[in-house]
Phi, psi and omega in degrees: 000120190247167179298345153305301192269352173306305196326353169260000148235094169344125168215094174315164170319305190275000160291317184279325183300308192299324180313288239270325182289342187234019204278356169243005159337097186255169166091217206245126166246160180243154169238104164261152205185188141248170175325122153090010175296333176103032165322288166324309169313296162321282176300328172290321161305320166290349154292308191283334192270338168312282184307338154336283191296335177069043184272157148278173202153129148283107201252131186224102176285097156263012162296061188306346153273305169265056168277157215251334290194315206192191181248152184322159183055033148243169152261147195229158168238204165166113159281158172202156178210028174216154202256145006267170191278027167046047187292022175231355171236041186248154197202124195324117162287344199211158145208157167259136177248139140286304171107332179254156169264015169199143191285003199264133177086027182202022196290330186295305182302313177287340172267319197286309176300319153351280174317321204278296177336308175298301153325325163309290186336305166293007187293327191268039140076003182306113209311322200229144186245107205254126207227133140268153159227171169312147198290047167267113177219337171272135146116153150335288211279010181259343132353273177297314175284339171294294196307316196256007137297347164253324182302317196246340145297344172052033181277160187281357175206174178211121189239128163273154101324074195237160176247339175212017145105042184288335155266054178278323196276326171265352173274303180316320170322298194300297177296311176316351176256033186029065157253162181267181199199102187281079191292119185255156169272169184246143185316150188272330172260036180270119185259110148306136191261126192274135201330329185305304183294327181291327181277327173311301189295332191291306200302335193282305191307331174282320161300330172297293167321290169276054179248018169219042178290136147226204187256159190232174163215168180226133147276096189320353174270324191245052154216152138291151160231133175204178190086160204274007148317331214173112186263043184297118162085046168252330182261185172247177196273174149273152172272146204320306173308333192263009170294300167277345172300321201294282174336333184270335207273308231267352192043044183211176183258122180285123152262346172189158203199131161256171157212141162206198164319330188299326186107199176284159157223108183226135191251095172241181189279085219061230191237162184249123169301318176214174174182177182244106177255333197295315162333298193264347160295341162228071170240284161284351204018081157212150180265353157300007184307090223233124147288102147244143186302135176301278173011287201281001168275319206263154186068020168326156147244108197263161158244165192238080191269159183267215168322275189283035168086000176290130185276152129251349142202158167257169171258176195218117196294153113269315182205116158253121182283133179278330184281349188244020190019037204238125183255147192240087160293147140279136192199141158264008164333098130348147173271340194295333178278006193285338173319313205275007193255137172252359200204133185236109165229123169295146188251209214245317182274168155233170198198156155246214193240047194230352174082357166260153158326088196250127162323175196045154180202128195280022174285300215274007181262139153180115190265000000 
């Protein structure tokens, strides 16, 4: 944010006031809100007037549908300690993958990558760590997840955003851990964005991103895949014969099959009209049996993480061959970093590399 665009953003009074109250501020502030409130919006200022200020600062985006920071369905950190800080050129130092554009069914994954961000964060010593969070603001799991996100952050202030005090119900919660809690009006030219417009934008940033991709591969024996988009290589494999048995039961072609505690995971070539599941649930002896469709693999949206679970860019499945144990992404991945990814975990979407949002998922599949 340079001084041409503040001038393109409305800032109430009582914004410039807090600014000026909290410019010595140490330790974590958090911002909550619901959507389009100017969460974001908020925290770029208390960044460019922090750095003003000859402040060190951390700025950590945890709006994983509209981050400003990284591309949707991450959590992002990024430091600055110098003025003015180039809030218009920016590109993540840490990200976190969730894999959804929103924390609700993902609350563990989202407090934990949090947790992780954070904990980096403190390494560059920063005076103050600025948390945006996500618009969940209704409901339980928004309960739960505001409440046990101060619990494990410890911030020393809390600034709500509200237009009619619609998170009045998590601040009380919220004031019972004695933190202090600042209440902001939300700015007059902050416009709700209709579910439509939100997904455009989320769709431009995902273009943005993978828009200088090429294809990179893995040999699938030396990264794990994980996470519960897709639970591939939690099991052991089957062998070319229960391969072809599966193909004969099932009248389609198996390209792979697992077995685990879990039971089966068999990857076959479209969808199977009929079968003898009963056969192969007492062939194998389980009542488990999860069919996905190969398809429903390609255009995942995976992150490409290193040792400790850090994402470093995310990917676009294109094809995993099985007989070559090799899986083939779109990545805006450096080749000098490929060394470095050690963990492939799948997310929730599928996307192509044009940034839309394509139906099916091969979680939500099972014949």
């Amino acid at each position: 944010m340079t001084r041409s665009t503040q001038k393109d953003v409305h800032i109430p009074p009582s914004w410039s006031e807090l600014i000026q109250q909290i410019t010595d501020l140490q330790g974590v502030l958090v911002i909550i809100g619901a959507p389009d409130v100017g969460k974001s919006t908020l925290a770029r200022l208390l960044v460019y007037h922090l750095c003003h200020a000859c402040r060190k600062v951390v700025w950590i985006d945890a709006d994983m549908g509209q981050n400003h920071l990284g591309p949707p369905t991450t959590i992002c950190m990024k430091p600055f300690n110098s003025f003015p800080p180039h809030l218009n050129e920016m590109k993540p130092q840490l990200m976190g993958f969730v894999g959804s554009t929103s924390p609700s069914h993902h609350l563990m994954t989202t407090i934990a990558q949090i947790k992780k961000i954070l904990e980096k964060s403190l390494l560059y010593q920063p005076g103050l760590v600025i948390i945006n969070t996500d618009g969940m603001v209704f409901g339980n799991e928004a309960r739960i997840l505001k409440s046990n996100l101060i619990n494990l952050t410890n911030p020393q202030a809390i600034i709500a955003l509200q237009r009619t005090g619609e998170a009045e119900h998590l601040l009380k919660l919220l004031e019972k851990e004695g933190t202090s809690i600042y209440r902001l009006p939300v700015s007059e030219k902050a416009r709700k964005k209709s579910p439509a417009e939100r997904r455009t934008i989320r769709e431009q940033r995902f273009a943005a991103y993978f828009k200088n991709s090429r294809s990179v591969h893995f040999n699938t024996d030396q990264v794990t895949i994980h996470g519960k988009g897709f639970p591939l290589g939690s099991g052991s494999p089957l062998t070319p014969g229960d391969l072809t048995f599966l193909s004969q039961q099932l009248f389609t072609q198996v390209f792979y099959a697992e077995r685990s505690a879990e039971g089966l995971l068999i990857i076959i070539d479209g969808k199977n009209s009929k079968s003898n599941l009963p056969l192969i649930e007492e062939h194998y002896t389980t009542s488990r049996v999860s069919i996905k469709p190969k398809h429903l693999l390609v255009n995942s949206l995976v992150a490409l993480n290193d040792e400790d679970s850090l994402t470093l860019a995310l990917a676009i499945v294109e094809d995993i061959d099985f007989k070559k144990n090799t899986i083939y992404l779109l990545s805006p991945l450096s080749k000098v970093r490929l060394k470095e990814i050690k963990k492939i975990q799948w997310g929730y979407l599928r996307i192509n590399s044009s940034g839309k949002e394509i139906t099916g998922h091969i979680n939500n599949s099972n014949h």
